[in-house]
N, C-alpha and C positions, 0 to 999 in steps of 0.2 A: 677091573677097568683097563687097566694097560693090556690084557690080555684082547680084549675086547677091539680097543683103539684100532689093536696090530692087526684084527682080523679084517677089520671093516678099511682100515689102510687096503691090504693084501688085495680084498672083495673088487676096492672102487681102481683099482690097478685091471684088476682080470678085467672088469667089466671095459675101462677105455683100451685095452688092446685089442678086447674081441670087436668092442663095435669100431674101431678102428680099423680096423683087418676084412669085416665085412664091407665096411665104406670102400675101402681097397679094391678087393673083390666087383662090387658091384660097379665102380667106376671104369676098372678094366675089361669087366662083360659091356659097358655102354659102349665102350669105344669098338670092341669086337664087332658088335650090333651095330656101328656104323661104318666100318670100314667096305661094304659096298656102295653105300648112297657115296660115300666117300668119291669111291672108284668112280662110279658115276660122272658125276660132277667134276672133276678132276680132268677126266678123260673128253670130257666137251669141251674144257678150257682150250684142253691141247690139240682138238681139234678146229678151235677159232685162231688158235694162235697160227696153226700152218696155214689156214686158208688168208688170215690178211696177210703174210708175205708172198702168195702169188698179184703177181700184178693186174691179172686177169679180174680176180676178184675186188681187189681194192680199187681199179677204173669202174669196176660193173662194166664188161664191155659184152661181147654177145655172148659169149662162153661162160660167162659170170653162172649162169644159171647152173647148166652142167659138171660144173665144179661142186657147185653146191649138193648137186644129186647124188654126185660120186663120192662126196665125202659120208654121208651119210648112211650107203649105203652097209650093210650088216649090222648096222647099228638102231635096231629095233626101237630101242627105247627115245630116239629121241626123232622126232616127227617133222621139224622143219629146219630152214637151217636161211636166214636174210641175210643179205646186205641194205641195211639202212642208211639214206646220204642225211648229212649235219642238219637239213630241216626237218627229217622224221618221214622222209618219203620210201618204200622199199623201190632200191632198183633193181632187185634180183633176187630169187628165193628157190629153194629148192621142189616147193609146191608155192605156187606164188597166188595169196592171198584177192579174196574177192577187190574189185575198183575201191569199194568204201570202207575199205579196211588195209589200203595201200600206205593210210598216213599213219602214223602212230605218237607221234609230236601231240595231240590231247592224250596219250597215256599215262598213268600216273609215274610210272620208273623212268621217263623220257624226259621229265623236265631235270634231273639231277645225273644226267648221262654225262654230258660234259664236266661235268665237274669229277668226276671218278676217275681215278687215276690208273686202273686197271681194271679188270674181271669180277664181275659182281651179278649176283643171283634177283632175279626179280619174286614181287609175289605171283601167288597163283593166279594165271587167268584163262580164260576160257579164250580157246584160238578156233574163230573160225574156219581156217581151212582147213584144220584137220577134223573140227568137231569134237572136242575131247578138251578137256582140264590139264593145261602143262602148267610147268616151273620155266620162266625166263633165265636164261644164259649169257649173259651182252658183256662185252669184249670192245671199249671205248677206241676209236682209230683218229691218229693223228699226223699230220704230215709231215715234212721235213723239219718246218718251222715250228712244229709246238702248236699247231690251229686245229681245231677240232673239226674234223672230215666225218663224222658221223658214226657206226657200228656195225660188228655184226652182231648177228644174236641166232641164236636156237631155243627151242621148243623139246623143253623133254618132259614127256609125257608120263602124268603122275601114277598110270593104272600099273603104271612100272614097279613106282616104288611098293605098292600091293603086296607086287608079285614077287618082292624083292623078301621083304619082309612077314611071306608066308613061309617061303621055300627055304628057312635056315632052320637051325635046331639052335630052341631056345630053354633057360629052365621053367619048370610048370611054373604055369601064372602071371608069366614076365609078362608086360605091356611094353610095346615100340612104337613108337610114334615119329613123325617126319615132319619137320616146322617147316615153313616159308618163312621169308624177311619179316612178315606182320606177323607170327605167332599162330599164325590159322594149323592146325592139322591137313595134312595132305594125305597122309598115306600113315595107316596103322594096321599090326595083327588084329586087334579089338576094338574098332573106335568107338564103339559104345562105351567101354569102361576108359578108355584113353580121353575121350571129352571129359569124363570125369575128375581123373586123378590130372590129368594136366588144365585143371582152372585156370593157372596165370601162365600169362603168353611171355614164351621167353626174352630174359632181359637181354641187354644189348651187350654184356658187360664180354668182355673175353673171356678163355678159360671154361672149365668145365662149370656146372653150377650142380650142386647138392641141396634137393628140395625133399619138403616133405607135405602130403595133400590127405584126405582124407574122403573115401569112395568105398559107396556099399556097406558101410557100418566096419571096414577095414583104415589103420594107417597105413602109408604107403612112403617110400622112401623111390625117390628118381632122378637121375641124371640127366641133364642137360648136357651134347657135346656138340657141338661146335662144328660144323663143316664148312665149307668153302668161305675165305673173306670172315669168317663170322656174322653171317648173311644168315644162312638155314642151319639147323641143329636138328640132331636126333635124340630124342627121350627115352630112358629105359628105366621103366617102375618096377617093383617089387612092393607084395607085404612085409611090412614087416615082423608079421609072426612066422615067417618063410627066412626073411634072414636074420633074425636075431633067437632063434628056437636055444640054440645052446644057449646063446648067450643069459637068455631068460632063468636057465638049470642053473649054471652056475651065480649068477645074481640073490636067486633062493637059496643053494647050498652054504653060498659064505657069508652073506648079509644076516639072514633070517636070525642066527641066536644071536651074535654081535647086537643086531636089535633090539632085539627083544631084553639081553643082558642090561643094555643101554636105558631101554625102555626102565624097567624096573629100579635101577637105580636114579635116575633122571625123576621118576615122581616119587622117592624116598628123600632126595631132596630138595625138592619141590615142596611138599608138605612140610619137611622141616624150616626150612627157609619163611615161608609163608606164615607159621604159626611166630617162628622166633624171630624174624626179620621185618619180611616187608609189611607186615602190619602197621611194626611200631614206626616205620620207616614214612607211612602214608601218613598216619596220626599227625608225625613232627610236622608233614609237610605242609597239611590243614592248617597247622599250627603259625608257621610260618607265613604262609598267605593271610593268612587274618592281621601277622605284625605289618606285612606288606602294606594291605590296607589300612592302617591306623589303628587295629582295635589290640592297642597293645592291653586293656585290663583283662583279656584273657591269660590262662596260666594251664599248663599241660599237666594237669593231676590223675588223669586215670592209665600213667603209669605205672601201675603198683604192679603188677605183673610180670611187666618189660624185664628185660636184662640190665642189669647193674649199667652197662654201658650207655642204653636209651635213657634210663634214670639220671644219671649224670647230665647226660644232653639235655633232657628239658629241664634240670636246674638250671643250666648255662643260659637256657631260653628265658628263665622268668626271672633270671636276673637280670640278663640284657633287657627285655622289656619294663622291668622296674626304671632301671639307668635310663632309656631313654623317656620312660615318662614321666623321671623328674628334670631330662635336661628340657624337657617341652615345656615344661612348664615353668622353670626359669625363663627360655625363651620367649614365650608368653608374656611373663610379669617385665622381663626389659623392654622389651616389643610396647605394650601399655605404659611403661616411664616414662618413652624413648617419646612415643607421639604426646604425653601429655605433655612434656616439657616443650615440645615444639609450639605446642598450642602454645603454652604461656609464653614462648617465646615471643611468637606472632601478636600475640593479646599486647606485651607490652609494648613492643615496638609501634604497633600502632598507638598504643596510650600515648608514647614520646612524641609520634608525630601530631598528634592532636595539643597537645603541650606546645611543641612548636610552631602550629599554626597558630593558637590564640599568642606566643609571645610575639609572634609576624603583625598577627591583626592589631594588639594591642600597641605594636613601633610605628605601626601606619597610621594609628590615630593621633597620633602627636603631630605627623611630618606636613607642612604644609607644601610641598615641591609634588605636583602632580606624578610627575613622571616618578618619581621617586615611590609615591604611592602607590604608582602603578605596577613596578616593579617588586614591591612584596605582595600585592595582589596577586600577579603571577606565581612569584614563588608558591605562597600559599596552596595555589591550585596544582600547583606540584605536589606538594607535599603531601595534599590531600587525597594526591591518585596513589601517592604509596601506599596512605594510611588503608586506604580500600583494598589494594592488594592484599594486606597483612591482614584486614578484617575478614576476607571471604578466605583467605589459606586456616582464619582461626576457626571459622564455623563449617568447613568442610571434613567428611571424614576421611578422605583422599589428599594426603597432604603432596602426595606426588605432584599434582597435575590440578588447574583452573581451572572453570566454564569459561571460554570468553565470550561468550553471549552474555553471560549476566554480570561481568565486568565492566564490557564496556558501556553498557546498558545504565550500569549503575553511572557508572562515572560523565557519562554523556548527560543523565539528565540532571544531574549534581550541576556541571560547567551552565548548562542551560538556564537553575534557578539564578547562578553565581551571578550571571550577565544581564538579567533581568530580561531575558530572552520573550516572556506572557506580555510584558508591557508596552515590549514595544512593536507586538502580532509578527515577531520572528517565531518559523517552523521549526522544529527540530523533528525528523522523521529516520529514525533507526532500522537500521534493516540486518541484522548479526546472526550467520548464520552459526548453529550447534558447534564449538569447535573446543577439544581439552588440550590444554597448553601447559608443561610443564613452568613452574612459576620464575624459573631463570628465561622464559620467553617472552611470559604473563608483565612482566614489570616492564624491559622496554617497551612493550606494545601499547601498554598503559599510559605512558608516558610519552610513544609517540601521538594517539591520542592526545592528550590535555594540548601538545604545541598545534598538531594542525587545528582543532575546535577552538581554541581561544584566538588563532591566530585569523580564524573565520569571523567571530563575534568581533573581535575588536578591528579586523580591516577592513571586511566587505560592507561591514555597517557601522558606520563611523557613527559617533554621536549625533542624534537628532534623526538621522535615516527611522523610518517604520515601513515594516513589510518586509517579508523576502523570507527564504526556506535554506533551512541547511541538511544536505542529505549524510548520514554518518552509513556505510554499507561495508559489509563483510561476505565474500562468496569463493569459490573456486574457479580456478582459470586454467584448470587441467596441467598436466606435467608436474604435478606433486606442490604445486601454486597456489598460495592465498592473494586475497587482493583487500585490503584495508583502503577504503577513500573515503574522504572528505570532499563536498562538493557544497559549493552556496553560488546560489544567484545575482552576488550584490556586484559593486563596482568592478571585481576584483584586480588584481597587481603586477607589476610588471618586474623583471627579475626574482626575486625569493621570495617564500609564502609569507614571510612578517613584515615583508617592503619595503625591509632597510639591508637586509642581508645578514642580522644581529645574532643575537644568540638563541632566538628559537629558530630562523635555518639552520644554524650550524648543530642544534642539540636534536631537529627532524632528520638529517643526514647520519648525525652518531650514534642513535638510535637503531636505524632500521641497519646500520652495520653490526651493530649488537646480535642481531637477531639474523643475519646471512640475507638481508633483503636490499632492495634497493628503492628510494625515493624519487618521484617523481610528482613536479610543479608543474602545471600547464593551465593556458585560457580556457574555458570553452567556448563554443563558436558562438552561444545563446548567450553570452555575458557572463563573467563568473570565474570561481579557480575549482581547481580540483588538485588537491593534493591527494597521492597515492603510495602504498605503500606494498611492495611487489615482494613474498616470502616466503620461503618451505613451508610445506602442512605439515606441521607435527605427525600427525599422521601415518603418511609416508616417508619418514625420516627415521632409516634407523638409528642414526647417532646425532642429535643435535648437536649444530655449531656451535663449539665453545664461543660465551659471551664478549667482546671486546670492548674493553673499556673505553668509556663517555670520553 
């Protein structure tokens, strides 16, 4: 193995200097392969740059033309040569363009002329006065001030670059190709195979680019370089079975036994491993996801084969699944104490209050003082809204949380028998929507009930009154809102809902503090009171308001 290691170390060493060394190579034949378009392009620069500091040419004045001619002249390859003013009008050119080809302001290279800070290559376009396919030249001019005065530009003709990149000595197979600013091909040795191997149109990015494409059932390995501005670029492909041929000999001569040694040991133990390892290794882990999911009475017994070390493990296992399936089931049996005790908790304390209702009802029938009577009456009806609490927290099996639908349901038609509500054709009409109230919200709410409904029955219908309706209504009112009201039709009250300002306002107000709400007494226009009671949805309340005492 060490032996091995060192070879395939050695191997992956030859192979990144050779293919290093090739990329070297091939990037310094791109640039060779471009330094005439180079030259080219270069050489027009410097011929715009002399013509705008004659003055002759920068006025356009009549000689403007002849300057133009003259500069051009031995210089084959490139076909016109303008002066353009800042609106895109030619006013002088060395073949000077047909009338309707005088403007050039609808070009596409014209609209970002001004903005260019110097020398930059257009894409291919066809020029009518020469009739021919050029590359744009344009040379931005500006005045004393920094104002944009318009261009020159030239026209070099791409049957050039053909000619350019027939006539050099290249190695067998090379592909050269010559970009425009859009990535189009202009001019190549092969453009049959050159459309091929260069699919993507070069990026914008600087610097050279090393790609690689695929053409003819060959890879291919090519350079992007960079000419004038980073505008146009020349491409130079290669196969890669052309440049990496050694590289390929040596990659077989040093890799191949290293591998192969590699190989052979790598599935020796691989079967070993597998037999003595990951098997038992999968087994525990079944094993495990089944404790995950609860089914701890499973036990890992068909290790008998396993290594002493797995053996050990799933003892560990089936002990720890023993442990935890007798602390669940301790937990279970407190769990079951824990809520029966509650119950019977609940069961007595209502007993007690039922106890102190009859000792209430049994002091009332002594007392001959109305008021006095009437005040353990009320009591009573207190009392007996707790007892209710305590009764449905005894018969539910949720001892978290209340219905208050069937609380106050219950308790509303209780207050209604109490006041002899049938006799004297008083309504009672319930309207409570679905709502679970933990029971530290359940009791004030309870009990804000009994004070507004009694404080309904005994003031909006005084003794001897018949007729009238009392609405008892529970709904949402958005924003995380309950809305509790009491409404009746009778006389009702001016100041507080009991019309003395006694101890049921002031125990309607402590109440709905209790529970984070707020109360509110008003007329209504049709005759009547409506007491209301405004307070979080359990619901929507992650933490209920600690209670505040009465």
């Amino acid at each position: 193995m060490p032996a091995a290691v060192v070879s395939v170390v050695q191997g992956i060493d030859r192979v990144q200097r050779d293919v290093s060394d090739v990329r070297e190579r091939l990037v310094q034949t791109a640039h060779n392969s471009a330094a005439d378009e180079e030259s080219v392009l270069t050489s027009g620069e410097q011929v715009l740059r002399a013509l705008a500091n004659q003055p002759e040419v920068q006025a356009a004045g009549p000689d403007c033309g002849k300057a133009l001619v003259s500069a051009i002249k031995g210089l084959n390859y490139f076909t016109n040569i303008a002066r353009i003013d800042a609106k895109g009008q030619v006013l002088c050119a060395a073949v000077q363009p047909p009338p309707e080809q005088e403007d050039v302001s609808k070009l596409p290279w014209w609209a970002s002329t001004a903005q260019h800070s110097g020398f930059f290559i257009t894409p291919q376009i066809y020029s009518v006065a020469s009739h021919r396919e050029v590359l744009g030249g344009v040379l931005p001019l500006r005045t004393a001030r920094g104002e944009f005065d318009g261009a020159l530009a030239f026209a070099l003709d791409v049957g050039w670059l053909d000619v350019l990149l027939h006539s050099r000595s290249l190695p067998a197979g090379a592909v050269v190709a010559v970009f425009d600013p859009l990535g189009t091909i202009v001019g190549s040795n092969n453009p049959e195979l050159a459309e091929k191997i260069f699919i993507r149109p070069p990026r914008s990015a600087n610097g050279d680019q090393l790609l690689a494409a695929n053409a003819n059932g060959d890879n291919w390995s090519y350079v992007l370089v960079p000419l004038r501005n980073n505008a146009t670029k020349v491409g130079f492909a290669m196969r890669d079975r052309d440049l990496f041929a050694s590289t390929y000999l040596h990659v077989t001569t040093d890799l191949l036994l290293p591998v192969l040694m590699l190989g052979l040991a790598s599935a020796a133990i691989w079967i070993f491993t597998d037999r003595q390892i990951t098997r038992w290794i999968v087994y525990l882990r079944r094993i495990t996801t089944a404790y995950a999911r609860g089914h701890y009475a499973i036990r890992p017994v068909a290790l008998e084969e396993a290594p002493s070390e797995f053996r050990s493990l799933g003892e560990a296992f089936s002990g720890m699944a023993s442990a935890v399936q007798d602390r669940d089931r301790r937990l279970r049996e407190a769990l079951d104490n824990k809520s029966l005790m509650i119950k019977e908790t609940h069961h007595r304390v209502k007993n007690n209050l039922q106890i102190v209702m009859s000792l209430l009802s049994l002091q009332a029938a002594k007392l001959r003082d109305p008021a006095a009577k009437d005040a353990l009456k009320q009591a009573q009806i207190r009392v007996n809204a707790l007892a209710l609490v305590h009764r449905i927290l005894h018969e539910i099996e949720d001892l978290g949380s209340v219905d208050i639908h069937r609380l106050i349901q219950d308790l509303a038609h209780q207050i209604q028998e109490g006041f002899g509500a049938e006799r004297r054709d008083l309504r009672l009409e319930v309207d409570i929507a679905h709502r679970q109230a933990p029971s530290e919200i359940a009791v004030p709410l309870t009990l804000f009930t009994v004070e507004a409904l009694t404080n309904a029955f005994k003031h909006a219908y005084p003794v001897g009154a018949r007729g009238g309706a009392i609405r008892l209504s529970l709904d949402t009112i958005g924003d995380g809102k309950l809305r509790l009201a009491v409404e009746d039709d009778g006389r009702g009250v001016q100041g507080q809902p009991d019309g003395s300002g006694g101890i049921g306002s002031r125990l309607i107000q402590a109440f709905a503090q209790q529970i984070g709400g707020t109360a509110i007494v008003s007329r209504r226009d049709t005759g009547g009171t409506v007491v209301e009671l405004i307070f979080p949805d359990p619901l929507f309340e992650t933490e209920m308001p600690e209670p505040v005492p009465a």
